[in-house]
N, C-alpha and C positions, 0 to 999 in steps of 0.2 A: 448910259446911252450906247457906250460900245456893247454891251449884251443884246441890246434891241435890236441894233445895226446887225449883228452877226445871226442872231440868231433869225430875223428874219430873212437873209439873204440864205440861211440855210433850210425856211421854208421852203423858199423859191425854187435852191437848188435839187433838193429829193421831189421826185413828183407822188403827187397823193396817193397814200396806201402804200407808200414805198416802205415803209417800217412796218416792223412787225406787231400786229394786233390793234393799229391804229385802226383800221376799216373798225372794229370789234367799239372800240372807246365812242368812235363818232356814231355809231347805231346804235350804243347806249341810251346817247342822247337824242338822238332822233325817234326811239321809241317812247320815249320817257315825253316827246312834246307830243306824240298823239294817245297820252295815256295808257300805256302799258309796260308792262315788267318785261327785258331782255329774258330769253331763257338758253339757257347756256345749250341744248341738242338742236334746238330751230338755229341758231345760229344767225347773221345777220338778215336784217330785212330790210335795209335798207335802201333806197332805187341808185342802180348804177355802182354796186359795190363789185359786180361781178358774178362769175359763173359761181355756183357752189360746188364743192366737192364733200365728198366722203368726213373731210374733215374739217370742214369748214361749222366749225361751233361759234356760241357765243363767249368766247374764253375769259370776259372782262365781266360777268355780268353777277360776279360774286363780290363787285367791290358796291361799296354805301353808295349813295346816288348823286352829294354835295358838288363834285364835280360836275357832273353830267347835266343837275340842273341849269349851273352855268352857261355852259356851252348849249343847252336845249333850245332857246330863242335864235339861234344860229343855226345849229342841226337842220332841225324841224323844220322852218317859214323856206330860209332859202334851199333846200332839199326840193323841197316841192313847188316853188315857183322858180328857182335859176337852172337848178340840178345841183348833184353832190360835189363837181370840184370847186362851184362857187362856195359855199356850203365849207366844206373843206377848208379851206383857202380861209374865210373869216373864221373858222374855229382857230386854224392856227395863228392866224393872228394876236387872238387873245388871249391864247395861251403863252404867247409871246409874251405880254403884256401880265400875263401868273410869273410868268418865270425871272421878267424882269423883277419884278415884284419880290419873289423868294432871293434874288443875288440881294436886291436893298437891306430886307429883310436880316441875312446873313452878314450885312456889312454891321447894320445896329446893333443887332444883340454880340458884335465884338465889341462892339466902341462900349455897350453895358457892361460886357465881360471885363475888361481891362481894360479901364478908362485914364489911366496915366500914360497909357503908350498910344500917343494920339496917332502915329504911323500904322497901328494894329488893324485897325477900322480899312483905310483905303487900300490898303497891300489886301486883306482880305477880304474884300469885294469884288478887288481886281483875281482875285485865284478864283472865286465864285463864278464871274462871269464867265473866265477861261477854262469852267469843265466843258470838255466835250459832249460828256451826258446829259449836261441841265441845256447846253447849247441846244443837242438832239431830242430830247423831248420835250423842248420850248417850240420847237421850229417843226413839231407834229400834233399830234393831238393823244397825249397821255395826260393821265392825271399826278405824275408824279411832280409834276413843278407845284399843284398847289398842297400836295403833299411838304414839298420842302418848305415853303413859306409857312404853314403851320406849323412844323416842325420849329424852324428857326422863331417863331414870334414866341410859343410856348416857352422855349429855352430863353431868350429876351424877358419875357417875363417874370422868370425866373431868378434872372440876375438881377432883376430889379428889387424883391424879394428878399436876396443875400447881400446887398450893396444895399437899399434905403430902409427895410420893411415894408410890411403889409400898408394897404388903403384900402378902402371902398373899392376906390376906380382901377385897382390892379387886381381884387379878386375875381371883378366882372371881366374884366379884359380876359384872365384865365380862364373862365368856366365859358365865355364865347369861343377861345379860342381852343379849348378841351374838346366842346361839344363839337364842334367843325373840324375838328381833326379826327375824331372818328367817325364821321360820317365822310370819310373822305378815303382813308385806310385804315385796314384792322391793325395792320403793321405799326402804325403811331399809337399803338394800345400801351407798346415801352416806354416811350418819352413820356406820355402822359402821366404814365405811373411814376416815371422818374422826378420829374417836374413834381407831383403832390408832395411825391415824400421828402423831397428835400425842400419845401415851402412847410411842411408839418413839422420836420424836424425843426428848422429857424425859429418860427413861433411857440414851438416848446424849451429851445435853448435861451431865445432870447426876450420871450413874451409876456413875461412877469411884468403888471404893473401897468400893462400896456390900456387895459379896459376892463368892463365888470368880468367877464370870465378870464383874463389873462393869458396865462399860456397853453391854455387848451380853444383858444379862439381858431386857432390855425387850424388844428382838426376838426372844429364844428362846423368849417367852412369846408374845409375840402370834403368830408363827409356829402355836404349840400354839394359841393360842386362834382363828386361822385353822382347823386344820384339824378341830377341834372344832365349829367353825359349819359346815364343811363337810359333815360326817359330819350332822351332826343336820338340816340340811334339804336337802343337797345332791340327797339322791334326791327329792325333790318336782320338784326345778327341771331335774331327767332327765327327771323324769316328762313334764312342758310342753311338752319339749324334742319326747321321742318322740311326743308326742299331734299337737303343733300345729308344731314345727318350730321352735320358741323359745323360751326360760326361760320368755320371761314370757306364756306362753300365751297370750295375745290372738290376735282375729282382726278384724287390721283388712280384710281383703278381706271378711267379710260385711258387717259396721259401714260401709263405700264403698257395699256395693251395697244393702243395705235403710236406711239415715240419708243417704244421699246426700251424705255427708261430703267434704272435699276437700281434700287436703293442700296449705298454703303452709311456705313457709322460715319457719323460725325468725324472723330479722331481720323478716319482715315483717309476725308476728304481734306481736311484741314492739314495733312501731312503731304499732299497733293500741291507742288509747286506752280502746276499749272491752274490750282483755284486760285488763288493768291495775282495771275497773271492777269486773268479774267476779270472777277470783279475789282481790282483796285486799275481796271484800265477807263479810269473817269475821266484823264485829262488828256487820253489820245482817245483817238477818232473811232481805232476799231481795236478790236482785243487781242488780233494780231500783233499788235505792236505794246503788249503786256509788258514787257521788260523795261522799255522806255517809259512806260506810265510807273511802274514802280520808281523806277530812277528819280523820272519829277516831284512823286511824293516821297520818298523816302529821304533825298539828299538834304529838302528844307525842312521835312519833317523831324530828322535827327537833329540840325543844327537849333531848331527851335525845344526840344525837350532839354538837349544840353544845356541852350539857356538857362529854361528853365530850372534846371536841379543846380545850376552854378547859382542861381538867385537867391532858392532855398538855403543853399551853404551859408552863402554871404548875410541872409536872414533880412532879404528885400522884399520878400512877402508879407502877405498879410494872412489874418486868418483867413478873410471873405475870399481871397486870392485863390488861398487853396482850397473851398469849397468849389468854386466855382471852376477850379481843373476838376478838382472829381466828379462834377458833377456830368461835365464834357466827357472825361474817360469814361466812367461806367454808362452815360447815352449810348455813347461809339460803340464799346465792348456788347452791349446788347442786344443792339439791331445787327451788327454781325455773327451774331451766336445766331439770333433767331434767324440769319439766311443761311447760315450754313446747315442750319436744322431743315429749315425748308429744302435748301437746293440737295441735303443728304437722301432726302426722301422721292429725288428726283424731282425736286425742282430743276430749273434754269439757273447759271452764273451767271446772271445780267448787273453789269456794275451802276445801271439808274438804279438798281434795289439798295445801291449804299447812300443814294442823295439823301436821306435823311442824316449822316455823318457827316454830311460838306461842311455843315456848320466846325464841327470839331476839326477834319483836315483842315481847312481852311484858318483856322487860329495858329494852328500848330506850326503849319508852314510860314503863315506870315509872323511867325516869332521869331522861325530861323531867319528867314531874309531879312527882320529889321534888325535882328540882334544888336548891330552896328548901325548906329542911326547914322552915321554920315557918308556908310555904303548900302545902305537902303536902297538906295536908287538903283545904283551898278546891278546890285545882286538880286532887285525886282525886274530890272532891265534883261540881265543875264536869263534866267528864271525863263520871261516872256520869249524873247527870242529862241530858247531852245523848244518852245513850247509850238510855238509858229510856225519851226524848221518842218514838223514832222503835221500840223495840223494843213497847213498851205499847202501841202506836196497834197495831202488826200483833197483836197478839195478840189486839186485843178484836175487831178485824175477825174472825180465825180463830175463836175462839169465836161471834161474831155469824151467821157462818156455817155453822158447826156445828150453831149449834141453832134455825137456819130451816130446815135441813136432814135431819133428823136418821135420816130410813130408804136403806138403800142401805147397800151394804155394812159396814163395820163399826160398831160406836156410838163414840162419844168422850162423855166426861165433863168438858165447857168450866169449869162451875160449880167442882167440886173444883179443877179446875186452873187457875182464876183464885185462889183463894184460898191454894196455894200460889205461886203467882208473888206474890200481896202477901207472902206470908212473906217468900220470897225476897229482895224488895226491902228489907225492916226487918234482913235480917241485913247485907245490902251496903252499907245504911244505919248502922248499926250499926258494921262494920268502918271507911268512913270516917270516922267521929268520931272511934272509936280510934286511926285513921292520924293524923288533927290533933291530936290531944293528945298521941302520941308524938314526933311532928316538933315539936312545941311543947318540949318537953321534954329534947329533944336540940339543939336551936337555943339554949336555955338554959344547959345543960350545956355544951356546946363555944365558945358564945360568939357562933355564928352566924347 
């Protein structure tokens, strides 16, 4: 509830179009409702988006369409009978309601991940909600929130997988949730693969016995559930193919010659302090304040691996335990290779490109903050507060600004949207009290 409360006050707060390439996202979908394909040199067409310029492309129009369907009944109707910021305005809504969606999603598949640490679950939902990023493309219209939520369900099902085995209704749930994940981004092409191969390997480790084929049950199905993803988005990524000459449609020869971008190696972007600034600045506001976003992940994120390897020592694991950290590390590890390969190539540092990892931040840290179940509370308390210190100053700046401001393009409404951000704050306020009196509680119970 406090992600809904915030993130739609931070609808309210940016006025429409105010993020970058969102005009791009919502005439996606608004072409997609009068039947036809975006093309990335026409650029938008959609009524009231604005003047066009020299560079005004369609820059979104290389991602699968599964989003845009979504939002297309919204685009489309009211575009052309209210105008675009009524239009607008209901897309973000619902993408509110994606993103809520992805924090839930995020909190399950920890309570699946590690289901004896019943504090894991709500401390990491409550970091979910509190990125900045998923706040900011919940509270716009991107398609990375439904990006995360498939993200997170793929991996939930996964742990389902390593914790109970295979069913019926958990192969279907995966090859639904495969297929919707690439037709949504190419980018979730890794989890996907990651998620197979560690559901092939289980069923070959432990699938002996299990039914007429046994342990090769696990591969005849992911096989099928391969080529079932294939069928269902394969012709989009033809389509890319035949248009631009590569799945993943981009064009970095215009992006070189009108951004003046400039490709280095891998290694030497990755040795660049200030990448590291940029994309890991998911839980401040803007990327400015890179140093502080490190600080928030890195200080809960250290204390939780420590845990971690102190468990291992003590030999408090289990095997599924640590399948399912590896299976978290090498997720994380690979959609970060794959954006630093992108952004070497002159891509963009956009730290929404790591919301596919929230799920992994997000355990890690609330491993550090529960470590101590009966300071659970304090140190998710501590945590949020510091978090607040630096997210509340930009906000009342953005409203401060909004309403010296207020003709010119679209309106924004700061007022309602300061007064859900206080909401916001009494439910997360709220949850960590809960968080302390349950760690109180179980600290008592177990002894600890």
């Amino acid at each position: 509830m406090g992600f809904i409360l915030c993130a739609a006050g931070r609808a309210l707060l940016i006025p429409l179009f105010g993020s970058v390439d969102e005009v791009n996202h919502l005439d996606y979908a608004f072409q997609l409702w009068h039947g036809q394909w975006p093309d990335f040199f026409e650029g938008p067409v959609i009524s009231g988006a604005g003047p066009k310029t020299p560079l005004s492309v369609q820059a979104v129009s290389q991602h699968p369409p599964l989003f845009y369907l979504i939002m297309a009944p919204f685009a489309g109707p009211l575009t052309d009978s209210f105008g675009v910021l009524v239009a607008g305005l209901a897309a973000r809504a619902v993408n509110v309601l994606l993103g809520a969606a992805a924090v839930a999603m995020i909190g399950y598949a920890a309570r699946l991940a590690f289901p004896k640490n019943q504090l894991l679950a709500p401390v990491a939902t409550l970091i979910a909600a509190t990125c900045c990023s998923m706040l900011g493309v919940a509270g716009a219209v991107y398609n990375d929130t439904l990006a995360t939520a498939l993200t997170a369900a793929c991996m939930a099902l996964t742990f389902q997988f390593i914790r109970s085995g295979p069913s019926r209704r958990r192969w279907i749930l995966l090859a639904v949730a495969c297929c919707a994940a690439l037709l949504t981004r190419l980018s979730l092409m890794v989890v996907v693969a990651v998620c197979m191969a560690v559901v092939v390997a289980e069923g070959i480790a432990r699938g002996a016995g299990r039914d007429r084929w046994g342990r090769w049950t696990s591969l005849a199905n992911a096989v099928l559930v391969g080529a079932l993803v294939a069928l269902s988005s394969g012709w989009f990524y033809l389509r890319n193919l035949h248009l631009t000459g590569t799945i993943t449609g981009g064009h970095p020869e215009w992006a070189a010659e009108h951004f003046n971008t400039v490709a280095v190696s891998v290694g030497e972007l990755a040795m660049r302090p200030e990448t590291w600034q940029r994309l890991l600045s998911l839980f401040v506001p803007v990327p400015a304040l890179g140093r502080v976003g490190l600080l928030l992940i890195l200080v809960p994120a250290a204390c939780g691996l420590g845990a971690g390897v102190l468990a291992i020592a003590r030999k408090q694991v289990t095997k599924a335990d640590i399948v399912v950290v590896g299976l978290l590390g090498v997720e994380a590890v690979l959609i970060l290779a794959m954006q630093l390969k992108y952004s070497a190539g002159g891509g963009g540092l956009h730290p929404r490109y790591l919301l596919p990892t929230l799920l992994t931040l997000a355990v890690v840290m609330a491993g550090g903050l529960t470590c101590s179940r009966r300071l659970a509370g304090v140190a998710t308390g501590a945590w949020l507060a510091a978090w607040a210190v630096f997210f509340v100053r930009w906000w009342w700046q953005q409203a401060q600004q909004v309403s010296a401001s207020p003709d010119g393009g679209f309106p924004a409404w700061p007022v309602p949207a300061t007064v859900l951000l206080c909401a916001g704050l009494v439910v997360w306020t709220a949850a960590v009290i809960r968080i302390g009196g349950l760690g109180r509680f179980r600290s008592r119970t177990t002894g600890k």
